[in-house]
TIGU-292047 format. One record per residue (C-alpha): residue in one letter; x, y, z. Coordinates in Angstrom, 3 decimals. Example, Ala and Ser with C-alpha at 12.3 -4.5 7.8 and 13.67 -1.06 7.14 Angstrom:
TIGU-292047
{aa=A, u=12.300, v=-4.500, w=7.800}
{aa=S, u=13.670, v=-1.060, w=7.140}
***
This chain:
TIGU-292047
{aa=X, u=-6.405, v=-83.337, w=-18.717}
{aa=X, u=-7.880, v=-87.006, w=-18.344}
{aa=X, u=-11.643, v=-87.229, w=-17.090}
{aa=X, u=-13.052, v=-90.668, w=-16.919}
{aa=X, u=-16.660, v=-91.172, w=-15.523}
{aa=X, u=-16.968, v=-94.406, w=-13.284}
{aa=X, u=-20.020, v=-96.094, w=-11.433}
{aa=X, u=-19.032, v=-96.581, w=-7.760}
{aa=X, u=-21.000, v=-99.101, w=-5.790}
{aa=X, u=-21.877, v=-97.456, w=-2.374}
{aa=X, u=-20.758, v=-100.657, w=-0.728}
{aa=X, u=-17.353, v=-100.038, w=-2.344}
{aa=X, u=-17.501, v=-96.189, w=-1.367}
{aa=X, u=-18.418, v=-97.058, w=2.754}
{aa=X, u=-15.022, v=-99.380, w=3.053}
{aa=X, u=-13.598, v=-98.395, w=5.987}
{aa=X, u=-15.062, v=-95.442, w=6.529}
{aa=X, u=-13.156, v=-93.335, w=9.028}
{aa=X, u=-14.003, v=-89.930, w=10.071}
{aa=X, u=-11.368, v=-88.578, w=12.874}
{aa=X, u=-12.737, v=-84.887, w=12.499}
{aa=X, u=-10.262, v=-82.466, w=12.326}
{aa=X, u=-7.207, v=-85.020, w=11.222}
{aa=X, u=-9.530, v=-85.638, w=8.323}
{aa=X, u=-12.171, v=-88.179, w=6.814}
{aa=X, u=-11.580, v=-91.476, w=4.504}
{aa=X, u=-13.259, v=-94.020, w=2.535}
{aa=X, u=-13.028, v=-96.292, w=-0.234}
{aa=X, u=-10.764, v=-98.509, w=1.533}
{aa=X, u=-8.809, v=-96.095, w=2.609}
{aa=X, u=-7.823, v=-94.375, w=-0.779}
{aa=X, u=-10.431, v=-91.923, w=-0.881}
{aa=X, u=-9.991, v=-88.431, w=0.997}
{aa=X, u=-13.398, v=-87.452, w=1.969}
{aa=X, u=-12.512, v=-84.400, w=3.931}
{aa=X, u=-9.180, v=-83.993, w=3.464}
{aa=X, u=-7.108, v=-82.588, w=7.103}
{aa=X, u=-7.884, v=-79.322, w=8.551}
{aa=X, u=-10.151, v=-78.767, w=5.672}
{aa=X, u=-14.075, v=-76.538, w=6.649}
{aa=X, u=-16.106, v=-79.125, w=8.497}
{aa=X, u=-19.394, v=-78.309, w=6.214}
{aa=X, u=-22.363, v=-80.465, w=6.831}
{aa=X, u=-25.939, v=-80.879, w=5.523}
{aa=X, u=-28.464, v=-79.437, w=7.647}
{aa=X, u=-30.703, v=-82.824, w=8.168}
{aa=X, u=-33.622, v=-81.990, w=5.725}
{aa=X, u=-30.429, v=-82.080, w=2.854}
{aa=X, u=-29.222, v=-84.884, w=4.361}
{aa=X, u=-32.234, v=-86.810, w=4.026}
{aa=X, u=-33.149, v=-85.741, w=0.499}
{aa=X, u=-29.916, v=-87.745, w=-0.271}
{aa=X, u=-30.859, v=-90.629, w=1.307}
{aa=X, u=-34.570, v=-90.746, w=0.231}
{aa=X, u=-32.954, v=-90.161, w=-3.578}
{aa=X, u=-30.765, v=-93.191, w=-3.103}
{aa=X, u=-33.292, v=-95.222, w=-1.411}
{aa=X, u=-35.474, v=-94.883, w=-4.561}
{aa=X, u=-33.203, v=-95.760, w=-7.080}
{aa=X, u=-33.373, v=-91.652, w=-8.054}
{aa=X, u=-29.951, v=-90.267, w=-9.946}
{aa=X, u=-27.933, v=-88.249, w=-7.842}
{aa=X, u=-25.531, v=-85.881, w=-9.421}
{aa=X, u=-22.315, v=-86.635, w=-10.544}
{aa=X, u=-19.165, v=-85.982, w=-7.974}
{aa=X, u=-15.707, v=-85.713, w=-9.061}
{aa=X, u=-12.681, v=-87.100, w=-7.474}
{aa=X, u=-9.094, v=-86.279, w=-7.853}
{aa=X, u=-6.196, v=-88.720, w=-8.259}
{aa=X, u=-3.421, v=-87.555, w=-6.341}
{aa=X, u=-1.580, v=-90.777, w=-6.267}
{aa=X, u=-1.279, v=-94.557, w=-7.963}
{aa=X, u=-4.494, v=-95.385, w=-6.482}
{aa=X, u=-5.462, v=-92.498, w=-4.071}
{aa=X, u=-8.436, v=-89.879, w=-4.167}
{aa=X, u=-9.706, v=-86.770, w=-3.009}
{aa=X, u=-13.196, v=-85.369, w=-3.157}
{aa=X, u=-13.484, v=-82.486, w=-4.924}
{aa=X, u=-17.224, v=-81.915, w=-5.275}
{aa=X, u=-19.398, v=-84.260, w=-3.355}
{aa=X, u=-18.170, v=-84.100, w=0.412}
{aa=X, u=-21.729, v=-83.457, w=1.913}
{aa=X, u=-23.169, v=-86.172, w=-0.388}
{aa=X, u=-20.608, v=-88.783, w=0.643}
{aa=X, u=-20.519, v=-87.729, w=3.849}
{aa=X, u=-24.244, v=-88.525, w=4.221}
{aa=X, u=-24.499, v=-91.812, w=2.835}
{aa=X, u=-21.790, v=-92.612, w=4.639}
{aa=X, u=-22.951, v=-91.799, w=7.868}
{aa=X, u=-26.270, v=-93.361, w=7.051}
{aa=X, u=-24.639, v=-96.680, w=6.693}
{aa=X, u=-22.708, v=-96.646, w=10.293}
{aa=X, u=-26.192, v=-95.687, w=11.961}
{aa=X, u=-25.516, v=-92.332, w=12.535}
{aa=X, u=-29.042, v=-91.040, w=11.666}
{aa=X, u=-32.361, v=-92.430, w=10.748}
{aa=X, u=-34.988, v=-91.319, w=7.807}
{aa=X, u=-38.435, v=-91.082, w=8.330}
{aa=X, u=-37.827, v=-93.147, w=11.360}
{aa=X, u=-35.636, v=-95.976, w=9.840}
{aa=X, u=-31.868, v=-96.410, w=9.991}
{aa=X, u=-29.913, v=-98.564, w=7.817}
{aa=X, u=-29.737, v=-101.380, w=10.441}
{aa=X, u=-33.775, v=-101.177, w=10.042}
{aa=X, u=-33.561, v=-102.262, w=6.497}
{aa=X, u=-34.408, v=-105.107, w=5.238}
{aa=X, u=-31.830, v=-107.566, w=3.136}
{aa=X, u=-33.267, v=-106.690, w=0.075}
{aa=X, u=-33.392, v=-102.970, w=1.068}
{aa=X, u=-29.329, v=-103.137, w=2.444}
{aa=X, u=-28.469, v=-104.943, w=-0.943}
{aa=X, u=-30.199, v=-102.592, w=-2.891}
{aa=X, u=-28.730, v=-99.531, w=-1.637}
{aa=X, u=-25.016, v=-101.056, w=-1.104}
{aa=X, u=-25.745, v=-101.905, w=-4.869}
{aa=X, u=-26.375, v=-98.174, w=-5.775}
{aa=X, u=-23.728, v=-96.797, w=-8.545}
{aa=X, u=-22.612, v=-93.423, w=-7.891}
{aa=X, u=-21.585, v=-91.359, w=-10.629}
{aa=X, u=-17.990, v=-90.729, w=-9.681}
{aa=X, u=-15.776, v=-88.559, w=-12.790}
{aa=X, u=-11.817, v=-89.184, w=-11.895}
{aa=X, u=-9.695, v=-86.105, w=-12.937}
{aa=X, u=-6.076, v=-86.014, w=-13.275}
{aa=X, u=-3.440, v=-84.339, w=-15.733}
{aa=X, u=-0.942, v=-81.468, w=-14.893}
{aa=X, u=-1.836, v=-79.399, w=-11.603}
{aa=X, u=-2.053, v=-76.229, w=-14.243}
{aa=X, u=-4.776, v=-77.939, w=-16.270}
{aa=X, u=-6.783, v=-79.328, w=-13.641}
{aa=X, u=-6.537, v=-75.958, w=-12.001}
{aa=X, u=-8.354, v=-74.583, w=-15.194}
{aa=X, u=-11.179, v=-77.425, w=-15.202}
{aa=X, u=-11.967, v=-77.106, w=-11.897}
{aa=X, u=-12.917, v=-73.597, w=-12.004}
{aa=X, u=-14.887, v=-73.624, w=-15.194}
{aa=X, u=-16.864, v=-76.779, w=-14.446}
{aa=X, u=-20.444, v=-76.289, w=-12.551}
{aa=X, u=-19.803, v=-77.653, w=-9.351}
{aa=X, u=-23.056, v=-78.845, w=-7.397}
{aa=X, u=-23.960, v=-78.878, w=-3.889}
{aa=X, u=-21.966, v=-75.758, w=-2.095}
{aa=X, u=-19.554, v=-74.139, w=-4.495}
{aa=X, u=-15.326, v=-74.586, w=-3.210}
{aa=X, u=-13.965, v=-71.352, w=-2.761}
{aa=X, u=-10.618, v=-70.486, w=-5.657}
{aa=X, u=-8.531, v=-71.878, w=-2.345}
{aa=X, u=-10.128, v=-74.943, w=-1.607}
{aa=X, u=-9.838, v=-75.677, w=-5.174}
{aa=X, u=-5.772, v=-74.865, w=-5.412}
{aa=X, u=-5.682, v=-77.024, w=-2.112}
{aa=X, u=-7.332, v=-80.004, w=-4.025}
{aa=X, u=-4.859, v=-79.347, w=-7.319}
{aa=X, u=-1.961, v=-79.085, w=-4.804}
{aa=X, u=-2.073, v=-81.920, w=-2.619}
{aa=X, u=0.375, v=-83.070, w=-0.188}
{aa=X, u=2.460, v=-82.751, w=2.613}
{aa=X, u=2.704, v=-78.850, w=2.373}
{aa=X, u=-0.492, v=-77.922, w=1.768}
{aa=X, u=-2.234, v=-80.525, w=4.688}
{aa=X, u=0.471, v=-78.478, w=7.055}
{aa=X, u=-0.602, v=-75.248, w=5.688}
{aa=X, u=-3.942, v=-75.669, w=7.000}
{aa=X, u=-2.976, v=-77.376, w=9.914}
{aa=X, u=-1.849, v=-73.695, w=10.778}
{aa=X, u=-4.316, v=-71.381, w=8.498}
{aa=X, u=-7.392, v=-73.224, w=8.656}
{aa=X, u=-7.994, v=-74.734, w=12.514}
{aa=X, u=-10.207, v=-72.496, w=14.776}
{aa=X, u=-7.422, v=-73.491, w=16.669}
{aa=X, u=-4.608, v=-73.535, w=14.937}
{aa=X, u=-1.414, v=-71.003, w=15.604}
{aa=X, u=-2.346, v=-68.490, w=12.563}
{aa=X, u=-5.726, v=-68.260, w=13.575}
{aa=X, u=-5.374, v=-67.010, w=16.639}
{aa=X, u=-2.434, v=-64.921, w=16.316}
{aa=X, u=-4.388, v=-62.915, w=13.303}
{aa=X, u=-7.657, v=-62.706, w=14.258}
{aa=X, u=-7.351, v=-59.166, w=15.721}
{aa=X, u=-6.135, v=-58.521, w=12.195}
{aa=X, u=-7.805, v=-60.100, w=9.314}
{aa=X, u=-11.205, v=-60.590, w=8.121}
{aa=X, u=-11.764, v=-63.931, w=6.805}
{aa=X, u=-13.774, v=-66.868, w=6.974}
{aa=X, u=-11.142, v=-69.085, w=8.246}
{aa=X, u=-13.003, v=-72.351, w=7.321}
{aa=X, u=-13.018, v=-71.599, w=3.867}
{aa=X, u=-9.515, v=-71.467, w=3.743}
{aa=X, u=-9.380, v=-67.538, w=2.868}
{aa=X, u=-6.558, v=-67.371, w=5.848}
{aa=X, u=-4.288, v=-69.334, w=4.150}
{aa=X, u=-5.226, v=-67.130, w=0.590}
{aa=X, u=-4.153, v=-64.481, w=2.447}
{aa=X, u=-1.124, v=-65.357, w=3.804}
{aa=X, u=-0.780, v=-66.689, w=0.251}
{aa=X, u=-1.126, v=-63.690, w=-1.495}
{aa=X, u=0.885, v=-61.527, w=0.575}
{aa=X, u=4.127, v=-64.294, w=0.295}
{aa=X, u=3.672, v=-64.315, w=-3.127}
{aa=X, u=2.646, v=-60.647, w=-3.682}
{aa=X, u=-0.526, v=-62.227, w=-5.753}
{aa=X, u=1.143, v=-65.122, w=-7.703}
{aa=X, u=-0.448, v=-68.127, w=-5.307}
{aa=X, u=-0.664, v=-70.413, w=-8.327}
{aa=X, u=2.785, v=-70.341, w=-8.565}
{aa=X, u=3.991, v=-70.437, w=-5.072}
{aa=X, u=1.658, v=-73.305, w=-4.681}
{aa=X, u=2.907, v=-74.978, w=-7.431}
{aa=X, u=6.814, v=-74.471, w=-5.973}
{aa=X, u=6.564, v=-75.738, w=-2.663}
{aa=X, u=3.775, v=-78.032, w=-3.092}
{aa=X, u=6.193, v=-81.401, w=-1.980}
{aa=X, u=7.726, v=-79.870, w=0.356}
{aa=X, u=7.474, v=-81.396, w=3.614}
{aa=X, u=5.879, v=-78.399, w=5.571}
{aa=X, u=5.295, v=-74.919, w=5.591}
{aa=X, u=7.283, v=-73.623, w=7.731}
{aa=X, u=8.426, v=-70.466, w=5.215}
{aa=X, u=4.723, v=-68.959, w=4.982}
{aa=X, u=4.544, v=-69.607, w=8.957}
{aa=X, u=7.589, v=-67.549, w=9.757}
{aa=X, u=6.770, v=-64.734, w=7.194}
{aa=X, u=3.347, v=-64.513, w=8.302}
{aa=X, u=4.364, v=-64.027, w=11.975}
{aa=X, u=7.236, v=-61.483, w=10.920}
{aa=X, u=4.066, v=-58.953, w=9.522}
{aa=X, u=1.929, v=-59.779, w=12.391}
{aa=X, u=5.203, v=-58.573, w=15.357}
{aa=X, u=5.882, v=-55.514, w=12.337}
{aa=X, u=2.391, v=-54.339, w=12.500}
{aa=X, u=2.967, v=-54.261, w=16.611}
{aa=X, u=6.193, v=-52.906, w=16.378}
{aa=X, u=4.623, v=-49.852, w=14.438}
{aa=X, u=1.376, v=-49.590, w=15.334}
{aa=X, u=1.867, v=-50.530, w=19.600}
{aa=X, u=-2.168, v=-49.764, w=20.229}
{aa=X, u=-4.726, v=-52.167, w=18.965}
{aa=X, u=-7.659, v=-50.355, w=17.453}
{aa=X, u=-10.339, v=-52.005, w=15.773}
{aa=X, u=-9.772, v=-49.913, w=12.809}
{aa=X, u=-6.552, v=-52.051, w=11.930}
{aa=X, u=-8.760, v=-54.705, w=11.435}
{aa=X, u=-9.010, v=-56.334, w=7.122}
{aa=X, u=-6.290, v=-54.064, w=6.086}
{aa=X, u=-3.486, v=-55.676, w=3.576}
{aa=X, u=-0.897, v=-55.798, w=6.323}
{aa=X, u=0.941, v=-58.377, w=4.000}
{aa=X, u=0.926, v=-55.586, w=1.211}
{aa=X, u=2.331, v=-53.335, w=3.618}
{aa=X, u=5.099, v=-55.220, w=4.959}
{aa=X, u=6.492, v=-55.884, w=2.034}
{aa=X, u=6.679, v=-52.703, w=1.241}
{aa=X, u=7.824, v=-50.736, w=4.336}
{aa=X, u=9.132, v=-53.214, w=6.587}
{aa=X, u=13.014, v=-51.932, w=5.592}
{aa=X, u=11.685, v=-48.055, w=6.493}
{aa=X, u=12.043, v=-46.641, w=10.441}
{aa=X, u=8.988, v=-45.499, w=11.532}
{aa=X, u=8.710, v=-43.863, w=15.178}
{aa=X, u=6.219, v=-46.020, w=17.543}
{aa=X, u=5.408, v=-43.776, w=19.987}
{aa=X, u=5.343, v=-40.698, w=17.153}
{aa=X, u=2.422, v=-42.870, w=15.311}
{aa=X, u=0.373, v=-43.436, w=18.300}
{aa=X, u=0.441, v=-40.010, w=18.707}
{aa=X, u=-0.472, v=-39.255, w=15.407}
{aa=X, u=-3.065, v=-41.995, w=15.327}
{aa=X, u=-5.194, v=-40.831, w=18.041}
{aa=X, u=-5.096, v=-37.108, w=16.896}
{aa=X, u=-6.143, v=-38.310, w=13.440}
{aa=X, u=-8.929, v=-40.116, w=15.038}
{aa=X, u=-10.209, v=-37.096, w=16.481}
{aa=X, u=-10.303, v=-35.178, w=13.123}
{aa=X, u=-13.745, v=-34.552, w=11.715}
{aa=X, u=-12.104, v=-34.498, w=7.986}
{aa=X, u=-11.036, v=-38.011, w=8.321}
{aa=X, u=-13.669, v=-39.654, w=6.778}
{aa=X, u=-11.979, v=-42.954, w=6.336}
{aa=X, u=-10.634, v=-43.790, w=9.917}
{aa=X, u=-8.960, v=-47.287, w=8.522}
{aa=X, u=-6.990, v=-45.319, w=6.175}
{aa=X, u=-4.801, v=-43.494, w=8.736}
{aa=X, u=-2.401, v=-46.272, w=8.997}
{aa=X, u=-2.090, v=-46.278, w=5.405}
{aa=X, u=-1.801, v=-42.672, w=5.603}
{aa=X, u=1.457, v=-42.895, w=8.183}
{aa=X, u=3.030, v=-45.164, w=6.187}
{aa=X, u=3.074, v=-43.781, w=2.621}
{aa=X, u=1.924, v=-39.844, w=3.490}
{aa=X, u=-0.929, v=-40.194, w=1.138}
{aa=X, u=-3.619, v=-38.110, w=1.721}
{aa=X, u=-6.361, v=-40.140, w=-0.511}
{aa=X, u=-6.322, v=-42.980, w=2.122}
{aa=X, u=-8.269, v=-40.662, w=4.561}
{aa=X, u=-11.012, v=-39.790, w=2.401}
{aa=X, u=-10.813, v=-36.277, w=3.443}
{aa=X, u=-14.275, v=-34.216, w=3.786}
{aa=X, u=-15.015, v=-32.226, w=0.639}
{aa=X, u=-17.673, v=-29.637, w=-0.006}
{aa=X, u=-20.793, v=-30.721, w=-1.248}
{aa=X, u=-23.614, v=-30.069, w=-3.533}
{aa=X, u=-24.937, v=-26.923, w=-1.766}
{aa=X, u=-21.556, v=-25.718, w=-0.854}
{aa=X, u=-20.398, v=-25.617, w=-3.876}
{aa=X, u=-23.453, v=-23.857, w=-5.273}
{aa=X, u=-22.906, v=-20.961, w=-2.315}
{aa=X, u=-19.380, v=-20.319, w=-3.046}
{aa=X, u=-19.980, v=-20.484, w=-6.925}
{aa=X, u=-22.812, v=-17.812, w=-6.524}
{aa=X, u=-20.502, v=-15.863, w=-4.343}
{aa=X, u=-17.768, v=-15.426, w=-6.874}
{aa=X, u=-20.347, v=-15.143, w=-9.627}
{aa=X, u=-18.672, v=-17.825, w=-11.434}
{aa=X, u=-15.408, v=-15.919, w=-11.314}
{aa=X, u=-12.618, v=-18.418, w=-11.008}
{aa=X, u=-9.595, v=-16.061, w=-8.417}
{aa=X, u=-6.829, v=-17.486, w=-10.729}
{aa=X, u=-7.173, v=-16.862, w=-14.020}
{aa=X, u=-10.591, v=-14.360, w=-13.860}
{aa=X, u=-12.640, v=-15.660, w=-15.637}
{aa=X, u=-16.692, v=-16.821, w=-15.674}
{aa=X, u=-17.239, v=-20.380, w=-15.832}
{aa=X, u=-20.256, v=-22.556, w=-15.642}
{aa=X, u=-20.664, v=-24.155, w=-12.014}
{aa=X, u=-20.226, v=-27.983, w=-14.141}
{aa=X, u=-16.818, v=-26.204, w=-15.220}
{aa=X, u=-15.580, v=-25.612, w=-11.707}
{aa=X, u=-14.183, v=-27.332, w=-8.371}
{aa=X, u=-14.637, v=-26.548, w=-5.097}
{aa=X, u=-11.249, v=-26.179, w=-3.486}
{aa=X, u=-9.890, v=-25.879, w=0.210}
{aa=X, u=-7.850, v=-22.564, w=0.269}
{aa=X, u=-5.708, v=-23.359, w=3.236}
{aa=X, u=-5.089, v=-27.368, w=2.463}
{aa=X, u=-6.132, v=-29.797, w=5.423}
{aa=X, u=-2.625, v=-30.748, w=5.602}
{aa=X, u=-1.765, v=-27.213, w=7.001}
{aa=X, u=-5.127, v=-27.151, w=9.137}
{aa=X, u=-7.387, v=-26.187, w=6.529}
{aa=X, u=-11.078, v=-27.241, w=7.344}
{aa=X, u=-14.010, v=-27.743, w=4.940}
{aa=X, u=-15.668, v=-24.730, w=5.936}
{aa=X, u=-17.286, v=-21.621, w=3.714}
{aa=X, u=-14.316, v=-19.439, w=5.213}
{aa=X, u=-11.730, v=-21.742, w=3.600}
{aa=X, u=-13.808, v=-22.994, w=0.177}
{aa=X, u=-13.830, v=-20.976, w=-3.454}
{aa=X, u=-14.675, v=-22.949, w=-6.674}
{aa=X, u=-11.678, v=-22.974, w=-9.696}
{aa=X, u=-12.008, v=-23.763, w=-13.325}
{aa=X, u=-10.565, v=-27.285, w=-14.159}
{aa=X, u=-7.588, v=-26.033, w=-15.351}
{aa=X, u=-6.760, v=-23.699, w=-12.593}
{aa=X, u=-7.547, v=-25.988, w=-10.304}
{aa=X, u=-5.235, v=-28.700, w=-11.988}
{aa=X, u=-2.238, v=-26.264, w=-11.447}
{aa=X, u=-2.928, v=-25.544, w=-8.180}
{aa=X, u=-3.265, v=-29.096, w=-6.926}
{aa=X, u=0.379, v=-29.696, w=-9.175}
{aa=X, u=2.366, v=-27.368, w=-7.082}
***
């Protein structure tokens, strides 16, 4: 891993400075990826903005930034944006401080302010090691999220197309999924997503595969295919369905029939039943037949100390007394044959007992 710190004249830094909004924002003649495409369009509120200024405009240090080469003589920000962003809106006239602009200055004052060096560290090496720097170093200003740092390692073709479709508020993934996921899109935890559930968790990896290719087409089309299987099983939209690992689930049961109209069913009568405690875990429920996703009721703390004082901590099973510490309150019709958590249905078994029980 190389990591050179340069001084960068602000003069050199505002060279054709070009902000076109969502297809991105340059400088530095060009070379310099301020806001790379589709990335989260963060900006100073205008007191921060100012305090950059007003540091500059002093002579004041401002912290260091650091740039990635991805290219001969090509950059991108990696910690700076809002910094760079500032001055270099400053210097088109975008905004004035304490009621001067930059076209306000004087000569002296435009010289000595184009003149300013920024503390600039270029990093490059291998994606892997730059990867490990960037997420141990103390990065100012507001802190990249582990995406928008893989995004900056993996440059190119394939990722600026992966957030052309993960990342816009606009964009095709974002509005296909939003009934589905729970992300902040413009920190690029869409993409993560779709990410993880490609890769079943190795991102780093799958980045690192496809990162020249020429788009990303492959994620697009598998991250459709779980959005039309979630619809295919589940045909009613509830709001409940909404954050869970759909990806995860896909991947795992995508190959297994499932009845439509037999889950909708099922759906709204497990809605309905008071010992669901965990609505969002029906539709893992359906899918696997595990009864742990619903959170089922259980008896509590006074409960359990009526039904241990009526057995007179007897456990039924094995007859013997037990402290109420040794014991466990347990349904004795299950839920799963209609079994409620009621005293009727309740009687508290030793550990072992109740082990047995819960084996067959």
């Amino acid at each position: 891993m190389k990591i050179v710190l340069h001084e960068i004249p602000i003069r050199d830094l505002v060279k054709d400075y070009l902000d076109l909004h969502e297809e991105g924002v340059t400088g530095y003649g060009g070379r310099l990826d301020i806001r790379p495409k589709y990335q989260r369009e963060f900006i100073y509120n205008d007191s921060q903005r100012n305090e950059v200024i007003r540091t500059v405009s002093k002579g004041f240090p401002l912290n260091v930034m650091y740039w990635v080469k991805n290219g001969e003589d090509t950059y991108e920000v990696l910690d700076g944006q809002q910094r760079t962003i500032s001055i270099c809106e400053y210097c088109i006239g975008r905004f004035t401080v304490d009621g001067r602009g930059y076209f306000n200055l004087t000569d002296d004052e435009r010289e000595k302010f184009l003149s300013y060096p920024l503390m600039v560290y270029f990093c490059e090496g291998k994606e892997s090691e730059k990867l490990k720097w960037f997420e141990t170093i103390n990065i100012a200003g507001v802190e990249l999220s582990p995406q928008e740092l893989k995004n900056a390692v993996y440059s190119g073709p394939w990722v600026t197309d992966a957030k052309k479709y993960f990342s816009r508020a606009i964009g095709r993934g974002v509005r296909l999924s939003d009934r589905f996921v729970n992300v902040r899109v413009n920190r690029q935890e869409l993409l993560e997503l779709a990410l993880k559930w490609i890769s079943r968790g190795k991102i780093t990896e799958y980045m690192a595969a496809h990162q020249h290719d020429a788009d990303s087409r492959p994620l697009q089309e598998y991250f459709e295919k779980v959005l039309e299987w979630i619809e295919q099983v589940f045909p009613t939209y509830r709001h409940e369905m909404r954050g869970l690992p759909w990806g995860e689930y896909y991947n795992e049961f995508s190959d297994k029939k499932f009845d439509a109209e037999q889950n909708d069913l099922r759906v709204a009568e497990l809605m309905q039943d008071e010992e669901v405690t965990r609505p969002s875990g029906i539709y893992a429920y359906l899918l696997t037949g595990n009864e742990r996703y619903l959170s089922l009721r259980t008896f509590d703390r006074r409960d359990r100390r009526i039904l241990y004082e009526r057995q007179q901590g007897i456990c039924p099973y094995c007859k013997k007394h037990f402290e109420i510490g040794d014991m466990a309150a347990d349904h004795i019709t299950p839920w799963s044959k209609g079994g409620k958590t009621v005293l009727e249905n309740g009687q508290m078994l030793c550990t072992e007992c109740n082990l047995k029980k819960s084996d067959k």
